[in-house]
N, C-alpha and C positions, 0 to 999 in steps of 0.2 A: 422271587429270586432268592438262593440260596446265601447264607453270609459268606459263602467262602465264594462265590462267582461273581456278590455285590463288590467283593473287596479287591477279586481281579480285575474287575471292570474297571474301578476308581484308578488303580494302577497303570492301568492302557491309556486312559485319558488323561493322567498327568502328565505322562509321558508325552503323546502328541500335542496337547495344551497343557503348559506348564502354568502354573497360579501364579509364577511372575519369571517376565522375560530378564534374559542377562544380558550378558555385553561381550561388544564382537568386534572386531578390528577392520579395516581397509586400508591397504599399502603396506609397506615395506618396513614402516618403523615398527613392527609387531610380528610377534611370530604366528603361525595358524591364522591368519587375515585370509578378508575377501581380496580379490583381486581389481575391482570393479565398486563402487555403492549401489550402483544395479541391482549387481550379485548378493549384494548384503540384505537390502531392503525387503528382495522378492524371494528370497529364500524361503523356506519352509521351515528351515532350522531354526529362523530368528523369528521367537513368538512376539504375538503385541504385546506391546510394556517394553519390549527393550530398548539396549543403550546401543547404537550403534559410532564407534570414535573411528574416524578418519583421519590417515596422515597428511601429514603436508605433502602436497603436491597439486598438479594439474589434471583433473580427471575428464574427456573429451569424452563426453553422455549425457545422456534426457534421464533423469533419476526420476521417476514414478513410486510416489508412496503411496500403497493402498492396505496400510494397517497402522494402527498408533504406536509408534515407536517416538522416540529421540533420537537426533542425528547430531554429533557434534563434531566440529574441524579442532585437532590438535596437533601441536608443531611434531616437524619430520625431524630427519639426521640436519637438516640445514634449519641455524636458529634463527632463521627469517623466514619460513618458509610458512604459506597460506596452502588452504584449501579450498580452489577453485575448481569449479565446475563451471565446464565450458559449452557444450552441447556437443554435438555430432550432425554428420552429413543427413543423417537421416531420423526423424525425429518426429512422433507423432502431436497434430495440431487437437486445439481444444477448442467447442464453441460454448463459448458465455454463455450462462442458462438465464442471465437477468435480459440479457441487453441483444444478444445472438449474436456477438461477435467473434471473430475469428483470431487467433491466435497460436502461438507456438511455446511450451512453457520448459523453460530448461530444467525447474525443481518444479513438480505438477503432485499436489497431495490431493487424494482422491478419499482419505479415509482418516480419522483422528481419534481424541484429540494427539497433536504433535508436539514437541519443541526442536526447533534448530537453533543452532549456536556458533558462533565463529563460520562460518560459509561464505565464501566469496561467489555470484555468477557472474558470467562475463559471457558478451555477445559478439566479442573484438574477433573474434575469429570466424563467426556465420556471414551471412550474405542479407546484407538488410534489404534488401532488392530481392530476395523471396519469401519473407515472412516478416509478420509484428510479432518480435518476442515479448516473451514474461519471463520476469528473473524467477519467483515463488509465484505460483498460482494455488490459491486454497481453495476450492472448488465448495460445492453447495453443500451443507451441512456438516465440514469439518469444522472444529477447533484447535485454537492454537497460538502459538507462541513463536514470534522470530525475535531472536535477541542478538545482538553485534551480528547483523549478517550485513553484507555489502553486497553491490551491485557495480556492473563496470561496464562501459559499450555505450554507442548512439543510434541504436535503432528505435525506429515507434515502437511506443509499447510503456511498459511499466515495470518498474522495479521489482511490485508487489502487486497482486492482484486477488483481493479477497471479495468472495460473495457470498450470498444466498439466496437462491430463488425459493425455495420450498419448504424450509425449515426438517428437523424440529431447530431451533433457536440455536446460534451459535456464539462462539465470542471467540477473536482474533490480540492479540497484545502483540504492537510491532514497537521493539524500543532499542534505544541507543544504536542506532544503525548507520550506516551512511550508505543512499538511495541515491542514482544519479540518473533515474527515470521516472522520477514519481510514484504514489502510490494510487492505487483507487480501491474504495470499500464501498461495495454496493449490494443492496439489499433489495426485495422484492414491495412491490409497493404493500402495503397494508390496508383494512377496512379501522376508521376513526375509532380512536380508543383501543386499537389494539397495537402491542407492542413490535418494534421492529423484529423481524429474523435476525438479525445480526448485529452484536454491540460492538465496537471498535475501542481500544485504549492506544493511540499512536502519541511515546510518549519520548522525548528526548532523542529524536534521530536528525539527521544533517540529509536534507533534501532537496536536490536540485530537479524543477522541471521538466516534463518528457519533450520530444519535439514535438509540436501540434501536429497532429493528424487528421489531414483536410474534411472539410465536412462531405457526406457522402461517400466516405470511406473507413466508415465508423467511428469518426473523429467530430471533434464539435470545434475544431479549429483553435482550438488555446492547446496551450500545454501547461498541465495543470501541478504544481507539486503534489497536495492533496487533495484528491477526489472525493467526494463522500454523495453518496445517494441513497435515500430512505435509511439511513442505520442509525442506532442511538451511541451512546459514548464521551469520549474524550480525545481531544488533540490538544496537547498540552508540551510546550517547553520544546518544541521541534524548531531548528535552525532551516529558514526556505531561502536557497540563494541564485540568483540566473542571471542571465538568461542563457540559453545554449547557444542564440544565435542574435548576431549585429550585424551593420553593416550594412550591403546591399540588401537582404534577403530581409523581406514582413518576420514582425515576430509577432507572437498574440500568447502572452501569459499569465495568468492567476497561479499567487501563493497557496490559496486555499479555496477551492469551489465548494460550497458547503448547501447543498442540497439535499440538507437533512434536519429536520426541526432538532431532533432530538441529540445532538450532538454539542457538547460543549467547548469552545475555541478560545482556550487562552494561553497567554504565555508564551508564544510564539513570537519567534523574530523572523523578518520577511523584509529582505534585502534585493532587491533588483538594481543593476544599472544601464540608464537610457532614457530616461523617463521624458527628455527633453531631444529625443530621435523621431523623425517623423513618420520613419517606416517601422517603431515600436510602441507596441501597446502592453500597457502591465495594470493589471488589477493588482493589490495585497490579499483583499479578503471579497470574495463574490457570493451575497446572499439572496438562496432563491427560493425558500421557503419561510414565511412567518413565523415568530415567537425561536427563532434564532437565538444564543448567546454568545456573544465576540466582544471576550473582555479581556484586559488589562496584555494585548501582543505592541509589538514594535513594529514600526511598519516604515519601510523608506525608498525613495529612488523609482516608485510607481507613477503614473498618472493618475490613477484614483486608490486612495489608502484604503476603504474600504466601501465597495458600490453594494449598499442595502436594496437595491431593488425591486422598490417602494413597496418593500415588505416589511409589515412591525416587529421590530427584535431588541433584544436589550444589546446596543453598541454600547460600551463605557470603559474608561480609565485606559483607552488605547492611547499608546503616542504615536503619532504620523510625521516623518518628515521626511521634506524634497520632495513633493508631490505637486501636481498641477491642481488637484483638488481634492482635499482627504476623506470628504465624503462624496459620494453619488447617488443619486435617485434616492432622495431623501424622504422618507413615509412623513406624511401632514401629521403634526404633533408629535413629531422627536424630541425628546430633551434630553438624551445621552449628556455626556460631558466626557468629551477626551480632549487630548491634548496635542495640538498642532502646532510645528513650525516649520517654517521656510518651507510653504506652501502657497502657493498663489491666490487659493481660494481655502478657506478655514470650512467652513459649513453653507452650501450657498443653498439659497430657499427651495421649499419641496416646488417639482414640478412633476410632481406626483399625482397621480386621479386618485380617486378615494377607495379602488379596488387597486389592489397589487398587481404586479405585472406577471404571468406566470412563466415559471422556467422556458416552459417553449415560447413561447414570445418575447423572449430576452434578446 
């Protein structure tokens, strides 16, 4: 090829792929804006790498990201005003590649890495009686970043939903948020000695439990704040408060379901009340695989502060109080040291077999 047709070439390609994307507006507080973040995300015009700012307002749509951009909410003409994304009448569903469940995801990112920022979903206007939403769903081999995003509504389902069944490896950062359907990070099982698909940092968010989701409905009957299965990482300095429900109605909740060795659990506060309800049950922290870490969280207002599951992990420097009993299924040969009060029972002896109990047989 000649230099003068190599250099038109390079010219047409920058053109159609720019070496870095810019920044694009949605709504009214900007001039040349998309009308929609539909419109913005699936564009053509808006390469990967860009910025895409959204005004304040109410946006009724399923936003599908399938290219690495940034999406961020910034205030309209009204200086209270947020950016919510609500969904629509019609809205296409996902199925879980870990677990093959089915769901409906208002923000559904198909492609990375991402960041969102400032974004509010809210489910207060669908019909929870025809779908299990997802507020963010990060699907298999994205990466990414939610930072101040909120969540609003009471349907099944989950705040945030991050996975990976297939790799290549990813890493998700969900921080400073407030979640009021829980999160779940789940990973594809692995062969010994080899590392998760997915590493997690869920770090500093305020997160209220989903409604349990009966079992044989894809649900395992709790509602869980933090879900975690096969991933490696950090849960660190997250506020967990519930229940969403009392009263007449069973409840079945865990602060943290932590069915991942490779995860580190501290620093968390995990507030429940009812613990002394006979139609409610609360775990703080539920471990279901060995060589676990669950150190130095706050734990109170549960029936069991945290059920190890007669699996070996390093429990230590936790406080538990207002509990029926701080520990549960205690592995033979514990020596943790946390610290318990106004608990009925402090540490009561293993009645443990000398094999662990495994997650399905929980």
């Amino acid at each position: 090829m000649s230099l003068r047709k190599l250099c038109l070439f390079a010219v047409v390609l920058f053109s159609v792929y720019p070496l870095h994307g810019g920044t694009y507006y949605v709504g009214t507080c900007h001039a040349n804006s998309f009308a929609t973040i539909s419109d913005a995300v699936s564009s053509p015009a808006v390469a990967p790498g860009s910025t895409i700012k959204v005004c304040g307002g109410s946006y009724f749509e399923q936003v599908i990201i399938s290219k690495p951009l940034t999406l961020v909410g910034i205030v309209g003409t009204n200086a209270n005003a947020d950016v919510r994304i609500a969904g629509s009448s019609s809205m296409q569903s996902a199925v879980g590649a870990v677990f093959s469940n089915l769901f409906t995801p208002i923000v559904w990112v198909t492609a990375g890495p991402v960041t969102i920022q400032d974004i509010t979903v809210d489910d207060d206007f669908l019909s929870c009686a025809n779908a299990v939403y997802v507020g963010f769903y990060l699907a298999s081999g994205v990466s990414g970043t939610l930072n101040r995003v909120a969540s609003q509504g009471e349907c099944i389902g989950a705040s945030i939903y991050a996975e990976n069944a297939t790799g290549p490896a990813t890493s998700v950062t969900i921080e400073n948020s407030f979640l009021n359907n829980g999160v779940d990070a789940v990973g594809a099982v692995q062969a010994a000695g080899v590392p998760p698909l997915l590493d997690v940092k869920i770090i500093g968010n305020q997160i209220s439990p989903n409604v349990p989701a009966p079992i044989g409905s894809g649900g395992n009957g709790y509602g869980n704040g933090i879900y975690l299965y096969e991933v490696s990482g950090s849960v660190t300095t997250n506020s967990i408060f519930g229940p969403k429900q009392v009263g007449p109605t069973p409840y079945n909740g865990i602060g943290i379901w932590d069915e991942a060795a490779g995860v580190t659990v501290s620093g968390n506060s995990i507030m429940f009340n009812g613990f002394d309800d006979a139609l409610y049950t609360a775990e703080g922290i539920a471990i279901l695989e060995d060589q676990a870490t669950v150190k130095s969280n706050k734990i109170s207002g549960v029936q069991y502060g945290i059920d190890m599951g007669c699996h070996p992990s390093t429990v230590a420097s936790n406080t538990i109080n207002l509990t029926a009993s701080a520990l549960l299924s205690v592995p033979r040969g514990f020596s943790g040291v946390n610290s318990v009060f106004n608990s009925f029972v402090a540490t009561p002896a293993s009645d443990c077999p000398t094999v662990a109990r495994s997650a399905a047989g929980r």
